[in-house]
C-alpha positions as CSV (number, residue, x, y, z in Angstrom):
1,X,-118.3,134.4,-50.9
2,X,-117.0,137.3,-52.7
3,X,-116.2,139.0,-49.2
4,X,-113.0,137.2,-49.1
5,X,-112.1,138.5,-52.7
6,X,-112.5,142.5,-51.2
7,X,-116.2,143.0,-51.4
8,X,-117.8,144.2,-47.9
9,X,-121.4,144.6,-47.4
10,X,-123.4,147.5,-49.1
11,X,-123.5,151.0,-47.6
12,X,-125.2,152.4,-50.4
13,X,-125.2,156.4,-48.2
14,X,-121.2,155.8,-49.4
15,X,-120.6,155.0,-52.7
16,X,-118.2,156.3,-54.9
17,X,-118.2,156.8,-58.6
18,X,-116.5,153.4,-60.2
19,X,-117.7,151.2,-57.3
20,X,-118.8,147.9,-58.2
21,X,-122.2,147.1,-56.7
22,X,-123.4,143.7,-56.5
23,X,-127.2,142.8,-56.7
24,X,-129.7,139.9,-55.5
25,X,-133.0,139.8,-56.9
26,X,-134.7,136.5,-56.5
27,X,-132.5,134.7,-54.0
28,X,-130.0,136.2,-51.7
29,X,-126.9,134.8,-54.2
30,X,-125.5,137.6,-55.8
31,X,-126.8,137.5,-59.8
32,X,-126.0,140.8,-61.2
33,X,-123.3,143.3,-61.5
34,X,-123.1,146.7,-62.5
35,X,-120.9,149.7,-61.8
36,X,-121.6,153.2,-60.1
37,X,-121.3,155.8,-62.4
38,X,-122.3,158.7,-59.7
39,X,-125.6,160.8,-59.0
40,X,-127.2,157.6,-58.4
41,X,-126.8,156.1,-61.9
42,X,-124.9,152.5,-62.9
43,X,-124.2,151.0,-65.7
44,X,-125.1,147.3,-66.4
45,X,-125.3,144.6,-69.1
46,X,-128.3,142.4,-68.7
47,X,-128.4,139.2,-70.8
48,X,-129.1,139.7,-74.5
49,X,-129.1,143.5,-74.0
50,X,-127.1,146.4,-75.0
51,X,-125.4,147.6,-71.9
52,X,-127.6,151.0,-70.3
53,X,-127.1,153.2,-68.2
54,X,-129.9,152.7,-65.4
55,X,-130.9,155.2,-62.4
56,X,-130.4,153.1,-59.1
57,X,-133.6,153.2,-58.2
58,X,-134.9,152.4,-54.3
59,X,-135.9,149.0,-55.9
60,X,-132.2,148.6,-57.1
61,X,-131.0,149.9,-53.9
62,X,-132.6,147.2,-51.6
63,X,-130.6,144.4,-53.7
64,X,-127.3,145.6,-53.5
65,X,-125.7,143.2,-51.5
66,X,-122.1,143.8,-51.9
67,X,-119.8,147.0,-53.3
């Protein structure tokens, strides 16, 4: 799905500051979006939120699907 558009699957040992990282959480369609700020931080907007800046987490790492 967004493969075609330039996305390729997650090597999350390689990302680089600006990368956009794609997550899963309850299904394995992509939901949420954030962007990789460096020394394992991103910054993300969820729903009705204030955008943060969140540290990406092992929990955050296993649902990257896409970058």
């Amino acid at each position: 799905m967004y493969q075609s558009q330039g996305f390729v699957a997650a090597d999350i040992s390689d990302l680089k500051r600006n990368d956009v990282l794609i997550f899963a959480f309850t299904t394995e369609e992509p939901m949420h979006f954030g962007i990789y700020l460096g020394n394992d931080n991103f910054l993300q907007h969820e729903r009705n939120k204030y955008s943060n800046v969140e540290f990406l987490s092992d929990s955050y790492k296993r649902r990257v699907k896409l970058v």
